[in-house]
Phi, psi and omega in degrees: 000136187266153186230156198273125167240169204254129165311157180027038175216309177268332179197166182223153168239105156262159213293128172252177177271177207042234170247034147337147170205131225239171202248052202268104154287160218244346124221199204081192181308324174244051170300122138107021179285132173247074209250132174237113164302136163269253191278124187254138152196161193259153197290171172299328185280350161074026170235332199215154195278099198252140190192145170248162176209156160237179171261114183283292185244136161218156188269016180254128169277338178273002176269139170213172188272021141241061175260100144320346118297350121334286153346286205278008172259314153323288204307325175307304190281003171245352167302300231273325149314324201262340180291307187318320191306299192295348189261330177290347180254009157279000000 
C-alpha cells in the first residue's frame, strides 16, 4: 500500500551532479539514504510508470536496490514528486 509522503517532511531534493537532482529521505527505515532515479518510461499499458534508481549514500551499508522496501519508498517519492510537479504547473 502506498503512503503520501511529504516534501521536506518525508524526503528532500538535493543538488546531484551536472543537473541531476537526488532524493534524501529524511525518515524511516532509509534515514539519511540518497537516491537518484534514472530511467522513467511509461509501461506498455501506457497507465503505470517503470522507473530505476541508484543509491548515491546511505549510513546502512547493507542496504542495496533490490530491497523491496526500498523498491516501494521509490515508488512513493516519486508519486509524491511528480504530483508536486503537476500541482505546480496550474
Amino acid at each position: 500500500m502506498s503512503r503520501v509522503l511529504k516534501e521536506n517532511e518525508h524526503y528532500e531534493l538535493i543538488p546531484g551532479q551536472n543537473e541531476h537532482w537526488n532524493v534524501r529521505i529524511l525518515d524511516g527505515q532509509f534515514t539519511e539514504t540518497v537516491i537518484e532515479f534514472e530511467k522513467l518510461k511509461l509501461a506498455e499499458d501506457g497507465e503505470s510508470l517503470k522507473f530505476s534508481f541508484e543509491i548515491v549514500s546511505s549510513p546502512d551499508v547493507e542496504v542495496s536496490k533490490d530491497n523491496i522496501d526500498l523498491q516501494v519508498y521509490a515508488k512513493d517519492m516519486l508519486h509524491a514528486i511528480m504530483e508536486n510537479f503537476e500541482a505546480d504547473l496550474r
